[in-house]
N, C-alpha and C positions, 0 to 999 in steps of 0.2 A: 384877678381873684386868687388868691391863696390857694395852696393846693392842702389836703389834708392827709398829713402823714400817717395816723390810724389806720383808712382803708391800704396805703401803700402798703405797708410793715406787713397788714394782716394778708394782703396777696400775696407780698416775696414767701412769706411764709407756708401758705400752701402750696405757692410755686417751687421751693426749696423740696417741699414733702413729696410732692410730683416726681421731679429730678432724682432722690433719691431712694423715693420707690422705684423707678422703672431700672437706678443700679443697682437693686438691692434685689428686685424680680429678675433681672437678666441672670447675678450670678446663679441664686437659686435653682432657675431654670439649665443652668452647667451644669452644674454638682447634683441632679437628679430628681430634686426635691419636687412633690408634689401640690398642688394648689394651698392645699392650707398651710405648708413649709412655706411655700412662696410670700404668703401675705405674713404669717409670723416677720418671717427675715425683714420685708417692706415693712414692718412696722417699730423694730427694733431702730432697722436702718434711717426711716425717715422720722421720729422722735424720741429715738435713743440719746444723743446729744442734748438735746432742749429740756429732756425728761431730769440729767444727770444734773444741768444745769438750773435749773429750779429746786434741785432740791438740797442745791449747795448753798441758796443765795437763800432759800429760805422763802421762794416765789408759791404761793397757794393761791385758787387752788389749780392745780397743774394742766395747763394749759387744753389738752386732748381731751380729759375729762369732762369738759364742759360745752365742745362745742364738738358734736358729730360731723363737721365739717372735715375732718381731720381723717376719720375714720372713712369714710366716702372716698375721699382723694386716693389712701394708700388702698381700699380695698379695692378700688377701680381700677387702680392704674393696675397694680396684683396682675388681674382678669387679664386686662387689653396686652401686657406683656407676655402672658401665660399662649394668647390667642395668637399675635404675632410678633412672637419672638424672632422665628426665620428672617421677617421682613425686617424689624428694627436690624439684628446683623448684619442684614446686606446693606441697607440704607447707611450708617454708621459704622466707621472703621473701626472703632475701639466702643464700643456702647457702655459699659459700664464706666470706663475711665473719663466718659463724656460727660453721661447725664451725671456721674459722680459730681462733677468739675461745677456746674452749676449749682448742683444743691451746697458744695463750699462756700460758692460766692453768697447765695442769700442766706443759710445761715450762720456767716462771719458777720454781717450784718446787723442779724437779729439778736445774736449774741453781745452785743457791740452795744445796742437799742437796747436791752433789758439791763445791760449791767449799766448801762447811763442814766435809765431812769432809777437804778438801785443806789446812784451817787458812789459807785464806788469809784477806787484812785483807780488813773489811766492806766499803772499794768495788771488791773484787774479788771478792768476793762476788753484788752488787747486777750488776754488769759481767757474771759468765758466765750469772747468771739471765737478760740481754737476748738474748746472744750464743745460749744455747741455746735461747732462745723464737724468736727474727726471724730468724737466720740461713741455717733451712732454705728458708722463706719467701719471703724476699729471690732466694735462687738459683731457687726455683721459679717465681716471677712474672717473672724474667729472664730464665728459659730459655723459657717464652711467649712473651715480647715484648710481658709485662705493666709498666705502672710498679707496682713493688712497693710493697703496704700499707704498709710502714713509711715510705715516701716524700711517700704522701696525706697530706692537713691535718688528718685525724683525728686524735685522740688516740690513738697505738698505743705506742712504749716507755714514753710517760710512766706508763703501766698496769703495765708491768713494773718501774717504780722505787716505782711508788708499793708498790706489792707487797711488794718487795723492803726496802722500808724498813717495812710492817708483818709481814714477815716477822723481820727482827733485833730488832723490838721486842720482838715475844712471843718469840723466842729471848730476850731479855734478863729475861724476866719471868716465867724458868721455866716457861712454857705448855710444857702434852703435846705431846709431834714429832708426833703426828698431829693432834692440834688445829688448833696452829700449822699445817700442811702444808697444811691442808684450808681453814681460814681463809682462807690466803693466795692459794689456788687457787681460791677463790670471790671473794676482793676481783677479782683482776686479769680473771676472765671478767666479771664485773660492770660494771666501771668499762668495760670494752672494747664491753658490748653498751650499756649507758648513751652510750659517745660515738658507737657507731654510729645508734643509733638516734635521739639529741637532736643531731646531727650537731658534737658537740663539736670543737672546734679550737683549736689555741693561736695566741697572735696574735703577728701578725708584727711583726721588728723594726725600724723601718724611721726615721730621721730627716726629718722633714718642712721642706724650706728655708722662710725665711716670707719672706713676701710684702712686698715694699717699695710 
């Protein structure tokens, strides 16, 4: 039996909003910020990205608006971060950079999946899977008065390209939508916890004068 890619997409997607509510409630709960801070930043953080990304493509009507499912997830998770924050820190070495790393992987994805069904060309494709993964992110660590992950020496879009170019492969090589989906959502959480963890960086470019 066929598996149906619909319900998949529409879980990594909530799964994605999870993931990045709970990095989005951890930071908030550092930097001071109180319950209703907390879910604001969770809601910036987990559809800020897909938000900026629909309204580039011209996607209506915009995705959250229509399904309180959305709403539920990041106000939930908000709460259960808010309640135990202490515990996620001790359980989890880095907890933001973690749950961060997941919510990359599904929505580089989802990103990936909407601009394919928008028929656009593959590096605009590869382009709104970035924009829908970093771009909630980005506004979340700036409205802390964080430098945003995508800024660090880490390896972080390069994750979302690399993805993104084993994503159109197996597009090209007729792999199942959910194979490929899930593939590509396990490469790019991968590659993310691999450069957080081996402290991966790409080097810098820089011309050295020589020396007379």
């Amino acid at each position: 039996m066929a598996w149906q890619t619909a319900p998949l997409i529409y879980g990594m997607d909530l799964f994605g909003c999870a993931a990045a509510a709970v990095a989005a409630s951890t930071l908030a709960k550092r930097v001071g910020l109180d319950f209703i801070g907390a879910v604001m930043i969770a809601s910036i953080g987990a559809i800020g990205g897909g938000t900026l990304r629909d309204l580039l493509i011209n996607r209506h009507p915009l995705f959250w608006l229509h399904d309180l499912n959305y709403l539920y997830v990041i106000v939930g998770t908000a709460i259960l971060v808010q309640i135990f924050y202490h515990h996620i820190e001790s359980i989890f070495e880095r907890p933001l950079r973690f749950f961060d790393a997941i919510g990359l992987g599904a929505f580089a994805v989802i990103g990936f999946q909407v601009a394919m069904s928008k028929n656009l060309a593959y590096p605009f494709v590869i382009l709104m899977g970035v924009l829908t993964a970093v771009a909630g992110g980005i506004m979340r660590d700036i409205i802390c008065n964080k430098l945003p992950l995508v800024l660090c020496r880490e390896i972080y879009i390069s994750c979302v390209i690399i993805g993104g170019l084993v994503y159109l492969g197996l597009t090209e090589w007729h792999f199942s939508p959910w194979l490929r989906d899930i593939l590509t959502m396990l490469c790019v959480i991968i590659l993310r916890l691999f450069a957080i963890r081996g402290d991966w960086q790409l080097p810098s470019l820089s011309i050295t004068p020589k020396r007379k």
